[in-house]
C-alpha atoms as an extended CHARMM CRD file, in Angstrom:
* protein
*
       112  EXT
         1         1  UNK       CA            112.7030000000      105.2200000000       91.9530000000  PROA      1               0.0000000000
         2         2  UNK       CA            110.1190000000      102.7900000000       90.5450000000  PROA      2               0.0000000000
         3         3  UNK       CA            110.2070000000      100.9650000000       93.7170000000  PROA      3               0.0000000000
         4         4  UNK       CA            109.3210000000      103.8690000000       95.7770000000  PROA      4               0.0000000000
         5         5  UNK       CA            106.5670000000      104.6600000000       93.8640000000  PROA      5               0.0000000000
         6         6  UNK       CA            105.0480000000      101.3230000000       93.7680000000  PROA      6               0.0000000000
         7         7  UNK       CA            105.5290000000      101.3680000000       97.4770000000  PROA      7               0.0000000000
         8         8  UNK       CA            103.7230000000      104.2690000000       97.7740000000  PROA      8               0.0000000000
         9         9  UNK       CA            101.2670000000      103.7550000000       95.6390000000  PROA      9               0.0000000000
        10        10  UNK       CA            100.8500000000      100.3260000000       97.5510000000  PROA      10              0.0000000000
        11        11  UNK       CA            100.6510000000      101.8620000000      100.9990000000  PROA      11              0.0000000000
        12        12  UNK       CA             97.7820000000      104.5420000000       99.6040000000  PROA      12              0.0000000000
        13        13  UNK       CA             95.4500000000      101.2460000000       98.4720000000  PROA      13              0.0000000000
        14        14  UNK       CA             95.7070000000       99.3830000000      101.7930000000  PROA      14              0.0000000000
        15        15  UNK       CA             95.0710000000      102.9480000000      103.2140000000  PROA      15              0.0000000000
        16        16  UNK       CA             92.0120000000      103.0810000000      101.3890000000  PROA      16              0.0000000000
        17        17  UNK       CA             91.2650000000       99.0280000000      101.7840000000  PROA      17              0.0000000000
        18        18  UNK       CA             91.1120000000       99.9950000000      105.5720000000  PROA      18              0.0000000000
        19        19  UNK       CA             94.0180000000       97.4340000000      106.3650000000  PROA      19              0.0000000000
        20        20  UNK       CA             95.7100000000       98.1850000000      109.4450000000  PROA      20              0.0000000000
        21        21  UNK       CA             98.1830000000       95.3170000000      109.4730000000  PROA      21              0.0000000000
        22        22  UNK       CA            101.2890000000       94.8810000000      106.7070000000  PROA      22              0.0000000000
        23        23  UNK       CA            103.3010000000       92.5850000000      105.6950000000  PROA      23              0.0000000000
        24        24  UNK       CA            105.2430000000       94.4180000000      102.3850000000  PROA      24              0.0000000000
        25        25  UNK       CA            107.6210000000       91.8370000000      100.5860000000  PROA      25              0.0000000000
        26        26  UNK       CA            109.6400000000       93.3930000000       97.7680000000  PROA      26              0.0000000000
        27        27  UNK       CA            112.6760000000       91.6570000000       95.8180000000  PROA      27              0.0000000000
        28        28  UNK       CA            114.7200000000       94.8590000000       95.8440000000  PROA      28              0.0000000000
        29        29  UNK       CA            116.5770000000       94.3870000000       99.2760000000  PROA      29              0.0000000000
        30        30  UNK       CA            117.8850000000       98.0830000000       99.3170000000  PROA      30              0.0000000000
        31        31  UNK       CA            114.2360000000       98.8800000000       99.2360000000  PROA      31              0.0000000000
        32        32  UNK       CA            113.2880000000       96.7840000000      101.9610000000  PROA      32              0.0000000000
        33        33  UNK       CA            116.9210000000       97.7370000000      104.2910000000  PROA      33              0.0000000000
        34        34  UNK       CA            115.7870000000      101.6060000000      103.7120000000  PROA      34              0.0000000000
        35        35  UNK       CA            112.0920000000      100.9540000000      105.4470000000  PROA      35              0.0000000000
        36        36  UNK       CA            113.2640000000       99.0550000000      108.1980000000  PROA      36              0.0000000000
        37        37  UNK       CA            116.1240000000      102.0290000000      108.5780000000  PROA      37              0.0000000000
        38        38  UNK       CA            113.4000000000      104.4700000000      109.2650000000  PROA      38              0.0000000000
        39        39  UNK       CA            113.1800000000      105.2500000000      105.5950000000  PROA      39              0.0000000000
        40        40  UNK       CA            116.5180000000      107.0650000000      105.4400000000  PROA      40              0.0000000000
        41        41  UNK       CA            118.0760000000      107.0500000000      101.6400000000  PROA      41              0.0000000000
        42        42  UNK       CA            120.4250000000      109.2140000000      100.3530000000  PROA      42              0.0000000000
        43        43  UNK       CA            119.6410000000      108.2610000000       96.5160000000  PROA      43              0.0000000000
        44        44  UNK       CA            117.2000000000      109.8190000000       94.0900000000  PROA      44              0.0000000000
        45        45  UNK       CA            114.2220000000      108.2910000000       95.6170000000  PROA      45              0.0000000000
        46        46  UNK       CA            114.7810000000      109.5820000000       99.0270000000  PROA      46              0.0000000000
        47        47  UNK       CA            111.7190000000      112.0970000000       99.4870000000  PROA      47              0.0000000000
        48        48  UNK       CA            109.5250000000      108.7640000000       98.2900000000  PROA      48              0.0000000000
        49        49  UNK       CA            111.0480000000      106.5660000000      100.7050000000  PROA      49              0.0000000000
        50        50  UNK       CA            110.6800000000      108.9800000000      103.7550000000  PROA      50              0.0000000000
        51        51  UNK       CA            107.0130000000      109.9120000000      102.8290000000  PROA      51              0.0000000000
        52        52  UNK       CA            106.7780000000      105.9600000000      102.7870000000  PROA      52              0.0000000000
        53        53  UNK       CA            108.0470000000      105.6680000000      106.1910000000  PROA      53              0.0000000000
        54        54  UNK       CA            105.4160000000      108.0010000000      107.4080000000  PROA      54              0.0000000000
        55        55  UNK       CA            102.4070000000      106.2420000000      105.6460000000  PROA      55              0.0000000000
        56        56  UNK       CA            103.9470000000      102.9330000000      107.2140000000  PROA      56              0.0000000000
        57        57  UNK       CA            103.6490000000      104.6450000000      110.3520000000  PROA      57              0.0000000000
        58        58  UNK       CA             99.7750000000      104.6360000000      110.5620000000  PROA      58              0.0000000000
        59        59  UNK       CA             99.6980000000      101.1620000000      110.2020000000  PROA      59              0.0000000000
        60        60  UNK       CA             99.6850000000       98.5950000000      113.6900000000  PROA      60              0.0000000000
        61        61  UNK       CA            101.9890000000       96.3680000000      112.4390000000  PROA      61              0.0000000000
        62        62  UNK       CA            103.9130000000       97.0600000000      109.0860000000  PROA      62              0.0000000000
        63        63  UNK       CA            106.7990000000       94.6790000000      107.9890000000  PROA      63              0.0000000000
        64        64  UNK       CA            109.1210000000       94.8240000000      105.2550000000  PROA      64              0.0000000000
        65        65  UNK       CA            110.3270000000       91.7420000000      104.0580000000  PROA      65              0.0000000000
        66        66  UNK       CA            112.7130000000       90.5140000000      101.2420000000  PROA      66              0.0000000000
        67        67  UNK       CA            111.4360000000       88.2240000000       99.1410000000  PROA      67              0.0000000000
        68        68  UNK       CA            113.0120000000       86.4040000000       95.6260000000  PROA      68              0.0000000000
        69        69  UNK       CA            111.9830000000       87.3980000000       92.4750000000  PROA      69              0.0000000000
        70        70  UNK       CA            109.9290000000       84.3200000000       92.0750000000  PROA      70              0.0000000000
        71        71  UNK       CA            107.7240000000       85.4040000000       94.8730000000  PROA      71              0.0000000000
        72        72  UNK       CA            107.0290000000       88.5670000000       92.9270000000  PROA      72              0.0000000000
        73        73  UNK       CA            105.7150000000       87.8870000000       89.1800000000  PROA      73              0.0000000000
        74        74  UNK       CA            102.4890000000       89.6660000000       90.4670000000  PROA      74              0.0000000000
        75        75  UNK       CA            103.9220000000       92.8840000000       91.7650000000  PROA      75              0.0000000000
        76        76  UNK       CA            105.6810000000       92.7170000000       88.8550000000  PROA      76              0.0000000000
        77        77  UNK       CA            103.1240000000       92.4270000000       86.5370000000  PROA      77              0.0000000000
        78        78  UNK       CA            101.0850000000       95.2640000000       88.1240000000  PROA      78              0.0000000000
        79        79  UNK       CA            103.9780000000       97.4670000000       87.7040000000  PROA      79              0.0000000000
        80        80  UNK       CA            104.1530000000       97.1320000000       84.6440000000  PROA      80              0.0000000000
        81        81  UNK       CA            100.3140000000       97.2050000000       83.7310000000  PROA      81              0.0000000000
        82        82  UNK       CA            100.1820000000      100.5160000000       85.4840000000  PROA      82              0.0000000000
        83        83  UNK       CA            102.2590000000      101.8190000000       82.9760000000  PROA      83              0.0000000000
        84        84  UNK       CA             99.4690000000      101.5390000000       80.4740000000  PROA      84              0.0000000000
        85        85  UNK       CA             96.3250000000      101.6210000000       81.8700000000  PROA      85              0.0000000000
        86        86  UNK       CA             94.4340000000      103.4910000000       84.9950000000  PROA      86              0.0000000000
        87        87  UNK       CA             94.6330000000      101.6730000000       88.2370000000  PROA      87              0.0000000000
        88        88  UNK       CA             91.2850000000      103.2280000000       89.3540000000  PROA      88              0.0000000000
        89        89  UNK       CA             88.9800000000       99.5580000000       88.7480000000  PROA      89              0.0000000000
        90        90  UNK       CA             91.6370000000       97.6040000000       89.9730000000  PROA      90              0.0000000000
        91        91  UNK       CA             90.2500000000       97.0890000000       93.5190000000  PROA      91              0.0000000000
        92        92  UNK       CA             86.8630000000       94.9330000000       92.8420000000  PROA      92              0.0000000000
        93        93  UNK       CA             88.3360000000       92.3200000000       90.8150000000  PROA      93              0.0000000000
        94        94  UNK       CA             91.7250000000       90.8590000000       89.5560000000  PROA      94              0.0000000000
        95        95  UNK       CA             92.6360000000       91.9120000000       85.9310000000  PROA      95              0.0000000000
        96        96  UNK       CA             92.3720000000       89.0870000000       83.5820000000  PROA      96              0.0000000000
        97        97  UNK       CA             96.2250000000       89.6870000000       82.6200000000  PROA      97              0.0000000000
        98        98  UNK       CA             97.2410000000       88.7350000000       86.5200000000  PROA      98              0.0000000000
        99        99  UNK       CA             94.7560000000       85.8000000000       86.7570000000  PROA      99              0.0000000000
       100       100  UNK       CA             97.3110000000       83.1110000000       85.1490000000  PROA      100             0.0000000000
       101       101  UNK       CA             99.8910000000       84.9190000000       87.1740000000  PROA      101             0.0000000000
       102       102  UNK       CA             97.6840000000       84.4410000000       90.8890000000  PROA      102             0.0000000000
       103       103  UNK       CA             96.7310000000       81.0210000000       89.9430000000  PROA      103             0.0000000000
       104       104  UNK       CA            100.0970000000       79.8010000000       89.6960000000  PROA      104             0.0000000000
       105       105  UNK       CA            101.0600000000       81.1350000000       93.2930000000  PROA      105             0.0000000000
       106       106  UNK       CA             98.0520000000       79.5170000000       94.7210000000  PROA      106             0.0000000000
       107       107  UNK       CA             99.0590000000       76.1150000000       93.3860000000  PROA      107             0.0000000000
       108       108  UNK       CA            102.6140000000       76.5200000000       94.4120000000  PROA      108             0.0000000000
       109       109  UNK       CA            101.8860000000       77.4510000000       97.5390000000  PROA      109             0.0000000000
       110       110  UNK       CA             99.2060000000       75.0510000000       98.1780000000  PROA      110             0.0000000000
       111       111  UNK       CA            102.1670000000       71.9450000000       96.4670000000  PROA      111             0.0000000000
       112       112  UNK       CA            104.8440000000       73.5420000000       99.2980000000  PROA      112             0.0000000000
């Protein structure tokens, strides 16, 4: 279920951002096999995943991905930031609690 939401919530902000091109990577793979089914689930998070189908419709180009866990400490750490906090200011600027967490992805990707 959280992965549904996050999903959702994720598709709103590039929405709003005015993307029109997706690439969504996610470390749950049953997450990632129900979008590129056409959103069809028959666990609890079903209505989510079909109402993310639709949003992922209005997009040129969405793709959903797997990726390893490792490739995820920042989704991760959002999550579970949004727990706590509003998400409202997150837009302008990285939170200082993700900085660390970005900067190490740069690096790594920039030493592959």
């Amino acid at each position: 279920m959280a992965e549904a939401l996050a999903l959702k919530f994720g598709l709103t902000l590039a929405q709003w951002a005015g993307c029109n091109r997706l690439i969504i990577n996610s470390d749950k793979l049953e997450g990632i096999d129900t979008m590129n089914d056409g959103g069809q689930s028959a666990g609890a998070a079903a209505a989510i995943f079909d109402d993310c189908f639709h949003y992922a419709c209005d997009f040129v180009i969405p793709r959903f991905e797997h990726c390893n866990r490792e490739a995820n400490k920042v989704a991760h750490e959002l999550a579970r930031l949004a727990r706590f906090s509003s998400t409202s200011d997150w837009f302008e600027e990285p939170l200082n609690e993700i900085v660390m967490i970005l900067t190490n992805d740069l690096l790594l990707i920039t030493n592959e």
